[in-house]
N, CA, C and O atoms as CSV, one atom per row, in Angstrom:
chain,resi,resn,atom,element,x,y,z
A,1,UNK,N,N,-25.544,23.393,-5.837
A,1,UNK,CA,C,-24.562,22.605,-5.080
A,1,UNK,C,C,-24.116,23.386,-3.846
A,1,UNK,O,O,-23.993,22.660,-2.860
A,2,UNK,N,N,-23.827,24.739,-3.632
A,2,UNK,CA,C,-22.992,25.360,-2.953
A,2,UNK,C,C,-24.631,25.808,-1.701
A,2,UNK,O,O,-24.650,26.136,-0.515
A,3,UNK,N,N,-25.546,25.639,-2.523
A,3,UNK,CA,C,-26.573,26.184,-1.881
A,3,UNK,C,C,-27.044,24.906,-0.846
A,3,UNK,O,O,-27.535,24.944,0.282
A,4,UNK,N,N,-26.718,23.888,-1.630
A,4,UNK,CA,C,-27.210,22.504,-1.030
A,4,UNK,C,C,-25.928,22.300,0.651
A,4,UNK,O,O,-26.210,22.130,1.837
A,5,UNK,N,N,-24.974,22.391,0.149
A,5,UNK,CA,C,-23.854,22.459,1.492
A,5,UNK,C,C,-24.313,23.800,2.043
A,5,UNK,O,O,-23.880,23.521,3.160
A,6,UNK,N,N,-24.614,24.525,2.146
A,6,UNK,CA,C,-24.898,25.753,3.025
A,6,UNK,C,C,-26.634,25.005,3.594
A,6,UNK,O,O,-26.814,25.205,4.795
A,7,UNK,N,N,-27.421,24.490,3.124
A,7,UNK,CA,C,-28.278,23.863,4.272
A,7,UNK,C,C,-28.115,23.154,5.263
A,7,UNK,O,O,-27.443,22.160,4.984
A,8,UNK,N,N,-28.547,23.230,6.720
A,8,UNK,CA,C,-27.544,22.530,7.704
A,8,UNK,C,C,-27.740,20.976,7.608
A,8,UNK,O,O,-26.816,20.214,7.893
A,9,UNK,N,N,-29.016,20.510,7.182
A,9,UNK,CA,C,-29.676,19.044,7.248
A,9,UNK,C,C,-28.781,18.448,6.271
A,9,UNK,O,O,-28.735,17.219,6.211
A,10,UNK,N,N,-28.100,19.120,5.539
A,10,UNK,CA,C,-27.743,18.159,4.312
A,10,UNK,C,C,-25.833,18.451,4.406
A,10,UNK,O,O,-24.992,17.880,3.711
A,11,UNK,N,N,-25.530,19.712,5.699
A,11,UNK,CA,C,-23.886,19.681,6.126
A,11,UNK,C,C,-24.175,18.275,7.071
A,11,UNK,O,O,-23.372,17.345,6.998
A,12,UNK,N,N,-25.135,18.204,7.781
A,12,UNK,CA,C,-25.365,16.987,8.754
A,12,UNK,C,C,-25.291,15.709,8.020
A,12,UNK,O,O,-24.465,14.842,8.304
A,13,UNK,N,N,-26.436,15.562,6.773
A,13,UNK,CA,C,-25.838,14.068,6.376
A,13,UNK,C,C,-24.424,13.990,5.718
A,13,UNK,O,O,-23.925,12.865,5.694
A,14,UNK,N,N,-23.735,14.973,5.206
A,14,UNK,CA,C,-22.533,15.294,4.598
A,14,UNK,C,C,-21.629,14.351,6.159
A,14,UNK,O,O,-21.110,13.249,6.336
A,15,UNK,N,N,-21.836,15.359,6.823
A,15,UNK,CA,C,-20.625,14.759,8.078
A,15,UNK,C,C,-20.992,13.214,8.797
A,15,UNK,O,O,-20.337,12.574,9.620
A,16,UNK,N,N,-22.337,12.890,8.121
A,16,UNK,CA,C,-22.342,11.668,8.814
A,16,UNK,C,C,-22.028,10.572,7.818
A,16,UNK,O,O,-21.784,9.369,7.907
A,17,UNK,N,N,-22.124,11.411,6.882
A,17,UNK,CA,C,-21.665,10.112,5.611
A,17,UNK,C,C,-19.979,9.920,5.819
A,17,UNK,O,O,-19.543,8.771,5.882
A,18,UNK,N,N,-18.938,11.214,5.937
A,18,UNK,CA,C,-17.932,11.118,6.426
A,18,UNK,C,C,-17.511,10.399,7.437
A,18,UNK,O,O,-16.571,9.611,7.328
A,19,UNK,N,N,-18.308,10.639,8.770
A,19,UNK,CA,C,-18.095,9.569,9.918
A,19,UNK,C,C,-18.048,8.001,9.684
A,19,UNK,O,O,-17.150,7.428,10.302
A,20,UNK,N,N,-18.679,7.399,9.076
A,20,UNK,CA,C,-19.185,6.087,8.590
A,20,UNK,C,C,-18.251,5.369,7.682
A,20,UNK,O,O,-17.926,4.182,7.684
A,21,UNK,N,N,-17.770,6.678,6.647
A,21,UNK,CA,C,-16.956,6.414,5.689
A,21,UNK,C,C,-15.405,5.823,6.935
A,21,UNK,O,O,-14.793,4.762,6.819
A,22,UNK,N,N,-15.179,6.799,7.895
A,22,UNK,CA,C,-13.940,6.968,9.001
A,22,UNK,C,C,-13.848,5.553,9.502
A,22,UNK,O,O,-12.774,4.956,9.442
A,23,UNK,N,N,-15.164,4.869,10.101
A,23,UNK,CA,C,-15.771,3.747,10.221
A,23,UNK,C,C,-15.123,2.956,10.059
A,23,UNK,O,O,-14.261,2.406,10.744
A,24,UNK,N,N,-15.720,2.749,8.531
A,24,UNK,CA,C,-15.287,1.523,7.606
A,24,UNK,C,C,-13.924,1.409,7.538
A,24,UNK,O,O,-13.360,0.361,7.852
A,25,UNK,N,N,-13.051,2.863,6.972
A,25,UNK,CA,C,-11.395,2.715,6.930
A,25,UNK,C,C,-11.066,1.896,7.673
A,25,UNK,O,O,-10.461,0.907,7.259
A,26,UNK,N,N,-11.433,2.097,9.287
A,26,UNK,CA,C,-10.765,1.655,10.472
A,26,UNK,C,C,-11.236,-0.126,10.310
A,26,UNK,O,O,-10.485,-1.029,10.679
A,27,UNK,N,N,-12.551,-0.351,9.719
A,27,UNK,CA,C,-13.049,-1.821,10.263
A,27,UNK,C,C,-11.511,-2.191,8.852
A,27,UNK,O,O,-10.569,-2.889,9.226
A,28,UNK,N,N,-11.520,-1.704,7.591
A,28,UNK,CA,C,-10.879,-2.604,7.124
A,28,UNK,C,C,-9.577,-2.741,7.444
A,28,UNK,O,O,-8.907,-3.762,7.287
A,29,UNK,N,N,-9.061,-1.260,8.091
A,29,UNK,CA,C,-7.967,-1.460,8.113
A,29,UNK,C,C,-7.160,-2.780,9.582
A,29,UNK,O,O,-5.989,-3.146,9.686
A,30,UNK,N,N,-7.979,-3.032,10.173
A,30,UNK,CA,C,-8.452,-3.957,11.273
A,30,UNK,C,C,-8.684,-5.513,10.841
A,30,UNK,O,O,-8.322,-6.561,11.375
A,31,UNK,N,N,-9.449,-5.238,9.636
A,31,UNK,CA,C,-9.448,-6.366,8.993
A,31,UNK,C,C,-7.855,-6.906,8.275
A,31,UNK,O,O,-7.035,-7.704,8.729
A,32,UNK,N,N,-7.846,-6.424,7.505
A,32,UNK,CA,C,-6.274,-6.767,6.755
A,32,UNK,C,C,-5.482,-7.128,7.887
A,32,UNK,O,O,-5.100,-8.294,7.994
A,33,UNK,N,N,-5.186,-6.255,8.760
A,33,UNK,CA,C,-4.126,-6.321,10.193
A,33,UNK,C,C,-4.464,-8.164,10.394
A,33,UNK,O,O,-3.510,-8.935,10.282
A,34,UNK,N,N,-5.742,-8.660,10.661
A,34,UNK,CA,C,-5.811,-9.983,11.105
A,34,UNK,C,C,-5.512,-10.832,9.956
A,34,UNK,O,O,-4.803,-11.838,9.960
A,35,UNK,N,N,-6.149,-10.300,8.950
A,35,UNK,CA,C,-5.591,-11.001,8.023
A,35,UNK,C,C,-3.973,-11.652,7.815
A,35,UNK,O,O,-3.683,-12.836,7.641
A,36,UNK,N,N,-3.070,-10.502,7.892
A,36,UNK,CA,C,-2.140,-10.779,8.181
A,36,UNK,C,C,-1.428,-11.090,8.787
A,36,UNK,O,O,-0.299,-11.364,8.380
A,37,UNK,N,N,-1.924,-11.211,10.460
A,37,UNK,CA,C,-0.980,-11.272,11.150
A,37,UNK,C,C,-1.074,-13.294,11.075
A,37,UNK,O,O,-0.164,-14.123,11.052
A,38,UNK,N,N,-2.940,-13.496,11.052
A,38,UNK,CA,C,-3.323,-15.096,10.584
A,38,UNK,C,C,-2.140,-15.905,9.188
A,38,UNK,O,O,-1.982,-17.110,8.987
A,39,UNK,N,N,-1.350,-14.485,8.283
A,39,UNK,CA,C,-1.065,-15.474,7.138
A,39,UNK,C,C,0.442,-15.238,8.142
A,39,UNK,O,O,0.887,-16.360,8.384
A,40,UNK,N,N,1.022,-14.519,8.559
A,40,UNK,CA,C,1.912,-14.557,9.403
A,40,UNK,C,C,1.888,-15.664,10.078
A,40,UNK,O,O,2.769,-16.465,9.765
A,41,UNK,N,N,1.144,-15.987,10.932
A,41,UNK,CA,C,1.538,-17.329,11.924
A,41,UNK,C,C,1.445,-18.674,11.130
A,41,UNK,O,O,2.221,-19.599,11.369
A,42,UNK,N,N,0.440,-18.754,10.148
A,42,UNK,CA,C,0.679,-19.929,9.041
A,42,UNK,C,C,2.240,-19.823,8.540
A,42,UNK,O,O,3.044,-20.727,8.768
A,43,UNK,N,N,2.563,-18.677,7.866
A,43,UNK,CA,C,3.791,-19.152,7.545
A,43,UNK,C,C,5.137,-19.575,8.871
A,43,UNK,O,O,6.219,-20.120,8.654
A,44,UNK,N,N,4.603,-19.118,10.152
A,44,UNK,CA,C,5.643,-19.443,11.118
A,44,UNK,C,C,5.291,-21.214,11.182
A,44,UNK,O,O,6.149,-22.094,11.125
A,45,UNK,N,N,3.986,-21.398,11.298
A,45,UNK,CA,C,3.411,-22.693,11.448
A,45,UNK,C,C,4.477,-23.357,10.235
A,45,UNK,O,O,5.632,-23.726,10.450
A,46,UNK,N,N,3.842,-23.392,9.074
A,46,UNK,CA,C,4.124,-24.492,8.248
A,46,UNK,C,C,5.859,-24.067,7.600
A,46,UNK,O,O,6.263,-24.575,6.554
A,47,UNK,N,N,6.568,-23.253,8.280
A,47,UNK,CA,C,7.871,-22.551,7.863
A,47,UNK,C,C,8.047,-22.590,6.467
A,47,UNK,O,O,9.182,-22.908,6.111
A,48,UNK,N,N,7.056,-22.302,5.398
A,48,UNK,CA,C,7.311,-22.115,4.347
A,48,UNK,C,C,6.875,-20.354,3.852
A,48,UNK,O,O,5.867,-19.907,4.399
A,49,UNK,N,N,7.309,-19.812,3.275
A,49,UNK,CA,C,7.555,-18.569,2.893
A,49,UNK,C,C,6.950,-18.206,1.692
A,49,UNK,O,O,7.587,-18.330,0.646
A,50,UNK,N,N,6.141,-17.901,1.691
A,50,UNK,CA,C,5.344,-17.514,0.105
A,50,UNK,C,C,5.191,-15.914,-0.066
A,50,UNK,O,O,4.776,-15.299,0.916
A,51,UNK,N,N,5.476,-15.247,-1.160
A,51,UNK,CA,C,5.349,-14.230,-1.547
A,51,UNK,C,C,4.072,-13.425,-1.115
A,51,UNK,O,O,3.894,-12.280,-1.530
């Protein structure tokens, strides 16, 4: 294991699997944001208030 992170090809896919992972956080956290801001204006739309 320790030998496998000390090869550089495999610190490289290490940090690119990290990058991707950074990625995704951001797409979902981007996602939800619309999500919500869409159940936000429904509830301004139809002025009913749901949990």
């Amino acid at each position: 294991m320790v030998h496998l992170m000390a090869d550089p090809l495999s610190q490289q896919a290490y940090l690119h699997e990290d990058r991707k992972k950074q990625v995704l956080d951001k797409l979902n956290l981007v996602t939800i944001s619309i999500v919500l801001l869409r159940y936000k204006c429904t509830l301004l739309v139809t002025g009913i208030c749901q949990p």
